[in-house]
N, C-alpha and C positions, 0 to 999 in steps of 0.2 A: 829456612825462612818460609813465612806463610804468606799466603798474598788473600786479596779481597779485593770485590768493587764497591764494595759496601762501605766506603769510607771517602773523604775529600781532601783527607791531609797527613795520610799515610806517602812515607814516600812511590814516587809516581815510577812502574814499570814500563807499563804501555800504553802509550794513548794514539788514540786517531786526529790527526787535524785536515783543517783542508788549505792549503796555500793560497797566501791572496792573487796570485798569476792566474791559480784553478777559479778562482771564485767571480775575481771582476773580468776574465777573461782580456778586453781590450778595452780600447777606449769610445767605443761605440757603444759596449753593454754599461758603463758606468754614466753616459750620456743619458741613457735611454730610460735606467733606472733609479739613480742615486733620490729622485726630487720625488718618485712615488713609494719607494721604501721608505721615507723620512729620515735620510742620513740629512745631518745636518749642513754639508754642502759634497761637492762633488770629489772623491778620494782623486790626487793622484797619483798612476799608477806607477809610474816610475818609484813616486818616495814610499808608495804601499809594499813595493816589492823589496827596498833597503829595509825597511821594518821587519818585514816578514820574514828577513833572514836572520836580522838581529834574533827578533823573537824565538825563531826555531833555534837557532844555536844557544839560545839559555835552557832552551828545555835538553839536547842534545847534551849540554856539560856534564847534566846528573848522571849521564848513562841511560837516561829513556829509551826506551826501543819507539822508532817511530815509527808510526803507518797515515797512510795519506788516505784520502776521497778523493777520487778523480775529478777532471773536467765535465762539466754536463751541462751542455749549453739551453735544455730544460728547465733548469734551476736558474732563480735570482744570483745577486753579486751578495746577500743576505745569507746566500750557503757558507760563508766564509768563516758564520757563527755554529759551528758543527755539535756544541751542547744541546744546541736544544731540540734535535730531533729525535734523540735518543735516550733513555737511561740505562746505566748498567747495573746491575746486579748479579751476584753468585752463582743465578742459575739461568742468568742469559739476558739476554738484551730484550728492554723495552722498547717498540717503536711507537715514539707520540704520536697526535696527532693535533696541528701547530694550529694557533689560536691568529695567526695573521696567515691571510686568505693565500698572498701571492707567495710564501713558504709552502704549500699543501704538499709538493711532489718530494721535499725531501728525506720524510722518514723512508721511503721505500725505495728511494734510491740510495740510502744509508744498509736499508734492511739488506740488499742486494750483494752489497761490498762485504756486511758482516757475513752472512751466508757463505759467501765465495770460501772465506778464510777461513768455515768452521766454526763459529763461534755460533752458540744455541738461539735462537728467537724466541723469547719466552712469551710473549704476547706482543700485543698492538691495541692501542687508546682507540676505540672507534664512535664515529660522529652520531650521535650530536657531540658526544663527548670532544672535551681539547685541554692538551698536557702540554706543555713546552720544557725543554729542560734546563730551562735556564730557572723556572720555578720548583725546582727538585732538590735537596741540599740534606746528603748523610750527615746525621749528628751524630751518632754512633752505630753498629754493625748493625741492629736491630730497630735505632729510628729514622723513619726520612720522616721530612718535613716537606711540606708541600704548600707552595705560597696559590690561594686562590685570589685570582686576578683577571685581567680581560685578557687575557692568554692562556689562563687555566681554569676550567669552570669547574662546579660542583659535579656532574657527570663524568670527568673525566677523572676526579679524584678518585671518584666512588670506582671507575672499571681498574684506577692502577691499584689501589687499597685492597681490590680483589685477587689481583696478579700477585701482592706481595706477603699476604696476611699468611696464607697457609706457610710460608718459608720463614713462619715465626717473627717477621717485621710488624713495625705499628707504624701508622704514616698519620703525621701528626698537622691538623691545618691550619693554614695561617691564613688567615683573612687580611689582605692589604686594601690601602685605600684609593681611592678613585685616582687620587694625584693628577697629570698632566691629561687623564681621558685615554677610550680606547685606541687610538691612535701613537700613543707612547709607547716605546719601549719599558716599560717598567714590572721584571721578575722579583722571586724572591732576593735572586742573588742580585738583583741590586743595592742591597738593603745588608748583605750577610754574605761573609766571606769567612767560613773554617778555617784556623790554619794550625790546630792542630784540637787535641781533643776534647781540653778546655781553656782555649783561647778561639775569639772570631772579632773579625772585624765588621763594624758596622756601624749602619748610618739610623739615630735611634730618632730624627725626629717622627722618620716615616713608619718604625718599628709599632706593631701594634703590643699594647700594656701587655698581655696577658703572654704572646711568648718570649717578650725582653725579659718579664719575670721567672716563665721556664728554663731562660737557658741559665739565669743566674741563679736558680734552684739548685740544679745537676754542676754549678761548681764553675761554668765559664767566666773568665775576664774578660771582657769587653773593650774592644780597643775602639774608640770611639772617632768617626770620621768628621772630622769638622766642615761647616754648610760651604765655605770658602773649596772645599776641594771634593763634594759630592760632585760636582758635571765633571771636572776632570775625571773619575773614575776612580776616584782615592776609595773604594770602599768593593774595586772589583779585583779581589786578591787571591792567585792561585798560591796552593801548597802546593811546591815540590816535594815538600817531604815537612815532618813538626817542623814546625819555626823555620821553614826555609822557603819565601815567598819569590812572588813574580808580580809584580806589578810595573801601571804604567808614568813612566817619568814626570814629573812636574806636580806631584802629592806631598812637598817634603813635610808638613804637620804628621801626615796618618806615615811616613816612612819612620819617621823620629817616633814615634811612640809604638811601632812597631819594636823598631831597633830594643828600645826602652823594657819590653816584654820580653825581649831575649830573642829576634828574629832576624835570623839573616834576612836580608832583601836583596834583588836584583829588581833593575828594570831596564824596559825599555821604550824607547819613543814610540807611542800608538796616534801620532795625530789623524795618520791616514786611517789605519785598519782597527782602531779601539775606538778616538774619540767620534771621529764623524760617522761613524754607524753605532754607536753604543752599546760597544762588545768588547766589553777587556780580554783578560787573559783568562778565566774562565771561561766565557762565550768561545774563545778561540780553541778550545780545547774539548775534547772529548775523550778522559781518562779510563782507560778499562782497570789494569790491574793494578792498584798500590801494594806494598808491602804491609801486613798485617799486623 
């Protein structure tokens, strides 16, 4: 079997996450931050940590190997979303560098964990430039796409484009639009969820013409997220492996037309750790090796 990080819907070998117990730590840190991060009201902790076991034991059923981030009372209760300080590739880990201000400390407290365990550092996004990885999304082995956003600017495309270009990648950009303002959370992968190599799910009002057109060039189906269940997070969908998803409960239009495309699903309840910080199951996740 070959494995890769170069893909988003290969079945998933190893990934890193960070536990919601590590992230909002108690109830004094989700006091203190919940209302200046822009979660949409305050997680609690008790139902965040029922969630967060659910969540890990669907990713555990596949046989994932898990690895954690630690506690780091440094970092926000917004570390909880462990994609986007990072990307992975074949010849080592990306460290971004994050487009909202009170995330800054955590690629390098990411970069630190990767090191320990041996895995290469291939570069780091340096400022003015800013990468988030939740705007990063492998379409296949040699394209990433790259959503430019108020979390990922034109600089920071240009220094990952740099990192990836000689390793035979083309990173392809996408220009999103203003939507809710700099204050939103709004990535590529709000908007686009792989779930296998030509199937993705998405939400097309926000999709800009020209790579809705791309993806349906190269042969993708488009499973289309209806506007009744974009805020739930109907459009933020992990691959465990082709057609075998992780999404969060209360989406049944975008589950049923998954089903429909031939997708297994799983889910489960993100009120606390998905919906009020808006971070599904991809946000939650930071996938190193899929199978090839």
């Amino acid at each position: 079997m070959s494995y890769t990080c170069q893909s988003e819907t290969g079945r998933i070998k190893t990934v890193y996450i960070k536990r919601a117990t590590d992230a909002f730590l108690d109830e004094e840190t989700l006091r203190e931050q919940w209302e200046s991060l822009n979660f949409l009201d305050k997680p609690v902790l008790a139902n965040a940590m029922q969630e967060y076991e659910v969540f890990e034991s669907l990713l555990k059923a596949g046989g994932t190997e898990i690895h954690t981030f630690p506690q780091d009372p440094a970092l926000s209760m917004d570390s909880l979303y462990c994609r986007d300080a990072a990307i992975a590739t074949d010849h080592g880990i990306i460290l971004c560098n994050m487009g909202k201000p009170a995330r800054a400390g955590e690629p390098a407290a990411q970069g630190k964990i990767f090191k320990a365990a041996g895995i290469n550092i291939l570069g780091t996004i340096k400022a003015p430039g800013t990468v988030e990885g939740g705007d990063v999304a492998w379409l296949d082995e040699h394209t990433l796409a790259v959503g430019h956003t108020y979390r990922t600017n034109l600089e920071g495309i240009r220094q990952l484009t740099a990192l990836v270009e000689p390793w035979g990648v083309t990173v392809l950009p996408v220009h999103l639009p203003h939507y809710k303002g700099p204050g939103d959370v709004f990535h590529l992968m709000s908007i686009l969820s792989p779930v296998d190599k030509d199937l993705a799910v998405v939400y097309s009002p926000l999709m800009p013409i020209v790579f809705r057109n791309w993806l349906l060039d190269k042969g993708y189906g488009l499973v289309e997220v209806p506007e009744e269940e974009w805020d739930t997070m109907g459009c933020n969908v992990l691959a465990l492996a082709p057609r075998e998803c992780l999404m969060v409960a209360g989406n049944p239009q975008t589950r049923a037309a998954l089903e429909a495309a031939g997708c297994i699903v799983h889910t489960y309840v993100g009120a606390e750790i998905s919906v009020k910080g808006g971070g599904g199951p991809t946000c939650l996740t930071r996938p190193l090796w899929r199978e090839g």
